[in-house]
Each structure stands twice: as structure tokens, then as C-alpha cells.
N, C-alpha and C positions, 0 to 999 in steps of 0.2 A: 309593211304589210299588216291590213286590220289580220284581231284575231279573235276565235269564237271557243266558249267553252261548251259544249256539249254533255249534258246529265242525260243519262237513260239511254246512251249513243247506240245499243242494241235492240232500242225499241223501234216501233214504227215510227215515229217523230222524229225521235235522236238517230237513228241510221238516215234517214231522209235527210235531214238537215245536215245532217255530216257532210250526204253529197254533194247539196246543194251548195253548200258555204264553199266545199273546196275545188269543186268546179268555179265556182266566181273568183277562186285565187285569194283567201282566206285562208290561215294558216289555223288549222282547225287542230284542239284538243279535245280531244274522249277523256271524262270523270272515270273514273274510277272508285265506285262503291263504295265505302268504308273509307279512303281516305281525307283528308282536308280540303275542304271544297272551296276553303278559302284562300292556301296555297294554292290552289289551282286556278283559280281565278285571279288569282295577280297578272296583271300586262293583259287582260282580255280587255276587247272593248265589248263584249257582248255574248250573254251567258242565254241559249236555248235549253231552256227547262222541260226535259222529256221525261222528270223522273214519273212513276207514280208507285205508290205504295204497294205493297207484295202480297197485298190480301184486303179482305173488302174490309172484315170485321172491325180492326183497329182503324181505318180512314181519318176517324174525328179523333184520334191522338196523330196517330203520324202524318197527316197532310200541314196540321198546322208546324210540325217537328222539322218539314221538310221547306215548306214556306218560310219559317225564321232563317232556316242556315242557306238558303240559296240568299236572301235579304241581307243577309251579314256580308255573303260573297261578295255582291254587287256592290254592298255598301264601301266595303272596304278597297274592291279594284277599281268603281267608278263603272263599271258596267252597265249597258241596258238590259236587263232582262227580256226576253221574247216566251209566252207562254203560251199554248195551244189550249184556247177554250173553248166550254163547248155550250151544247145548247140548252143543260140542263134545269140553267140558272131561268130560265122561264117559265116554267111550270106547264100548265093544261091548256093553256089560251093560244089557240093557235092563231095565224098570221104569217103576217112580213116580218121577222125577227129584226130590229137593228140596236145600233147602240144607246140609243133612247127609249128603250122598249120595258118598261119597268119591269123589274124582276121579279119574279115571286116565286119563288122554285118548290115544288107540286113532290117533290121527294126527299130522303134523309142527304143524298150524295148530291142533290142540286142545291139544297141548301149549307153543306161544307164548301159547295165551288165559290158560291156567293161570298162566304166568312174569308175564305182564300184568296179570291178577287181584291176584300176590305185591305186584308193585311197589304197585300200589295199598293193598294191607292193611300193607305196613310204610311206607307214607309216613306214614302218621297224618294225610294228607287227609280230612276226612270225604267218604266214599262212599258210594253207592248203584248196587249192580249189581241192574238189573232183565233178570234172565234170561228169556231167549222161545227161542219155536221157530222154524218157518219162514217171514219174512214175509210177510206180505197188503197190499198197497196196492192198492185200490179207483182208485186217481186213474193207476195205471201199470202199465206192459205189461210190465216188466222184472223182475216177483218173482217166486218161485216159482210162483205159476198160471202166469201168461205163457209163462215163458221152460219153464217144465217141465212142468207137468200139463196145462196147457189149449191147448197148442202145436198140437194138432189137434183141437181141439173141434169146430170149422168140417165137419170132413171126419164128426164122429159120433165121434170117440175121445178119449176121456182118457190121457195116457203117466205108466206107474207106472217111475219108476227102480230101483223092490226089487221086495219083496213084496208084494202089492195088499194084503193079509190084514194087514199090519204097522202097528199103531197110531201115528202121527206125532202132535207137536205142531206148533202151527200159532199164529201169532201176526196177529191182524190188528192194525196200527201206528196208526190213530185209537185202538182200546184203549188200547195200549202208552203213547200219549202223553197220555192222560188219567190211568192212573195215574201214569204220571212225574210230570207237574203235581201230584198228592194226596201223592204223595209228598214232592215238593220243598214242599211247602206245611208238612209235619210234621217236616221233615229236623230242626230242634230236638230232638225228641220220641225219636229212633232211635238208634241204638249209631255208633261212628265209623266202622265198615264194614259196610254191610248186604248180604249177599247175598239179593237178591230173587226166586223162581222167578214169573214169569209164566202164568200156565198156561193161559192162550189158549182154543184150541177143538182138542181132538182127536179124527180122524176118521182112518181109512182110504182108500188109496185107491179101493176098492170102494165104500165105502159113501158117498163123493163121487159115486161113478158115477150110485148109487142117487140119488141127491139131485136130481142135474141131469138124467136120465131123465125124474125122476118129476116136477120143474121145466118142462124143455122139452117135454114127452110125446114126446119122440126116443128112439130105443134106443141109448145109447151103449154102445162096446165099449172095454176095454182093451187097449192097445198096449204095448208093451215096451221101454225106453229104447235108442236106439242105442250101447251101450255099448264095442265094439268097433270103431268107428269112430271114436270120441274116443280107444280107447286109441292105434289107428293114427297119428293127428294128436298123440298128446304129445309126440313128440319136438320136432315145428317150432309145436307153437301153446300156451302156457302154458294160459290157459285151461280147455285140457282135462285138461293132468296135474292141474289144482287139481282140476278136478268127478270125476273119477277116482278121488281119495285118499279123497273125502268120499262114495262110494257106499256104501260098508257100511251108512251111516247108515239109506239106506233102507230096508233088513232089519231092524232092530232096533227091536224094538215099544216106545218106550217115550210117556210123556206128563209133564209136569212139572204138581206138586203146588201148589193153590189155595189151601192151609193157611196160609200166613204173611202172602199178603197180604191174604187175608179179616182175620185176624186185626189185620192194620194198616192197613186200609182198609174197613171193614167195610160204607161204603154203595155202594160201586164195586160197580158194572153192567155187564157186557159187550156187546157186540153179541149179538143171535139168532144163532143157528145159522145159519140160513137166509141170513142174509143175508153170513154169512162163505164160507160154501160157495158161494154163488152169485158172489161178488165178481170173481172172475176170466173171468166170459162176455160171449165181446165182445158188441155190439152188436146184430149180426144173429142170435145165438140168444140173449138176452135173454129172462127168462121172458115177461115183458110184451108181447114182440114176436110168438114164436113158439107161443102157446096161444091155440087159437080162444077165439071170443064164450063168456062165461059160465061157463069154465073158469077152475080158480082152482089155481095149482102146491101140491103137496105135498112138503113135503121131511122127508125122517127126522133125528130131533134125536140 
């Protein structure tokens, strides 16, 4: 039975992939914090890396702290590493993101993923960075819908942090961890470093609006990020200098390209539309809940 080492197993990554691997019949082990990551990874054949660091401040001491000792692990079990990367590493240029798309990362934290990236490609670890965009977990209130677009759903509004008009990529993580699994199942078969783009589900924040409208038969309106109130608060709350630095992003229309892992995954299947753009409606506007008898939601793909 392959086996997987799992870092950050309580985060959105590391719980997803937990599932994912042991649904496929993977005899899956959860890190544990503090101890040897290198005993731990003995007898893996594939370590998914969900750690991240426990505050923003420190990043560019502990990412790279974190980077060595998972490269020791693999080095020493023979492991492929699988890491979830993101869109950082591009900076302000928007487009079709793919794996040839030069990097120039446009902020302090897009440019540690970049140095992070390096360490990985001259370790001669075999790797796997499957690149996404903006988290979805369906099971929690703390990803991007929650904490930023659907934060006043309740009240009839969507919050766009940019452009409404500006194409984002969007990652829902049951996807993500399913092809990680397909991948790690090939990892034989792939180059020693693969960069993977993920290309999820890309939408608008308008044409979300459109979706959940036409979803709830509610009229929802768009709202505007409270963005000068976070800049107010970065001096005393970290937090907000991080989400501050990383606002440009959401003006810049870009989506990351489906080319490479069709090409190496060619039976993989996403979720609908429908059901990615819905994922973040709590409960009481539910389409299910809130569309009379007979009525049946429409949402635009």
C-alpha cells in the first residue's frame, strides 16, 4: 500500500488531502508539529506539504526553515513532495497564468514563494507544485468566500476587494486534492520538478453575483472592500498589513491555464460550476432553502 505524509493535516490543504489520499486507499500519516519530520517520513512515498507558517512577520526566516527540513525528509525517505502553489509568484501582469509564464512576483510574500519554489528545483527532490488560485472549502467558513466575498451574503451583498469586472482564479480543494492523488499516483512517469498550474474555476466577482441572484432569486448587490480601515489597523494588527499587500491582486484579471494538466491527467473531472460558485452560501440562503415550491436555481457557467 503507497503511503503519504501529510504536514498541516488540520489545515485546508492537509485535511483535504488527508481525504483524498485515503479514499484512493493510501495509508495516510498526519505530522505532527514539533516532532521529526524526518522519522516521519520514513517508508513514505510522498510527502504533501500543507505546512505554512504561524504568522506573516517572520515568513522570510521560517518559510525557508520550513523548506529545508521538509527537503531533508524527502531527501532522506526518497519521497516526492507535492506542494500547493499559488498565484503570487506573477506579480501585476495579468493573463493566462501557466508554467512558462515568467515570474516576477509584484509583492514581499510573492517573492519568498518564488526563493521557495528555487530551493525546491535545485534540491533534486522530486517535486510537484500544483499551482491554484483562491481557496474553496465547501466544509469551512474561513476561505475566501467566508472570510471575503460572502461575508454579507446574509444581509443581500457580495464584497468585491478590486474590480467586480476582473477575472480571478478560484480553486475549489476537493478538486485540488484529487488531482494531487492522480498525480502522486504518476509521480514515476513526470520530470524531477513539475510545475503544475491548476486552473480551477474562473469567474468574476459580478458574475458570482449573477449566479447567486439567479440561485437564490434574491437581488444581490455588490459592496466594496473596507480597505482603508485595514490600512488604519496595520500598524497594530499584522493581519491587515498582510491582506493590504496582496490587494492589487484583486484588480488584475488573470486565470491559470488547463493545458498541462489535461495533458497529464487527461480523465480528471472538476466540480460544476454551480456547485463551486454556490459553495460558500451559508445555510439560511441555501439554494435549496430559499427558492419556493417547483422552482429550480439557474446559475450561469
Amino acid at each position: 500500500m503507497s503511503k503519504v505524509l501529510i504536514l498541516g493535516a488540520s489545515g485546508k490543504i492537509g485535511a483535504r488531502a488527508a481525504d483524498a489520499f485515503q479514499q484512493a486507499g493510501w495509508s495516510v500519516v498526519r505530522y505532527r508539529r514539533g516532532t521529526d519530520m524526518t522519522a516521519a517520513a520514513m517508508g513514505c512515498d510522498v510527502i504533501v506539504n500543507g505546512l505554512n507558517p504561524p504568522n506573516y512577520h517572520n515568513w522570510a526566516q521560517i518559510l525557508p526553515e520550513i523548506t529545508a527540513q521538509v527537503i531533508a525528509a524527502a531527501r532522506a525517505s526518497g519521497a516526492t513532495v507535492i506542494l500547493p502553489g499559488n498565484v503570487y509568484n506573477f506579480g501585476d501582469r495579468g493573463g493566462v497564468w501557466d508554467e512558462t509564464t515568467p515570474q516576477r512576483p509584484f509583492s514581499r510574500k510573492g517573492r519568498l514563494r518564488v526563493e521557495m519554489e528555487a530551493q525546491y528545483r535545485a534540491s533534486g527532490v522530486r517535486t510537484i507544485v500544483l499551482r491554484a488560485g483562491n481557496f474553496i472549502d465547501p466544509e469551512r467558513k474561513d476561505d475566501v468566500m467566508g472570510v471575503v466575498l460572502m461575508r454579507g451574503i446574509t444581509r443581500g451583498k457580495l464584497t468585491s476587494p478590486g474590480d467586480p469586472g476582473a477575472m480571478q482564479a478560484f480553486c475549489y480543494l476537493p478538486d485540488w486534492a484529487r488531482a494531487a492523488v492522480m498525480l502522486a499516483e504518476r509521480r514515476g512517469d513526470l520530470a524531477c520538478f513539475e510545475d503544475v498550474p491548476f486552473a480551477g474555476h474562473s469567474f468574476t466577482v459580478e458574475a458570482l453575483r449573477e449566479a447567486v441572484s439567479r440561485a437564490t432569486g434574491r437581488e444581490i448587490r455588490i459592496a466594496g472592500f473596507p480597505w482603508l480601515a485595514l490600512r488604519l489597523l496595520g500598524p497594530v494588527w499584522e493581519m491587515a498589513r498582510e491582506v493590504v499587500e496582496m490587494r492589487y491582486l484583486w484588480s488584475v484579471p488573470h486565470r491559470l491555464s488547463g493545458e498541462k494538466l489535461a495533458r497529464l491527467l487527461p480523465e480528471f473531472r472538476a466540480s460544476d460550476a454551480e456547485t463551486v460558485m454556490l459553495a460558500g452560501l451559508p445555510d439560511q440562503v441555501r439554494p435549496d432553502q430559499a427558492m419556493g415550491p417547483g422552482k429550480q436555481p439557474v446559475v450561469t457557467q
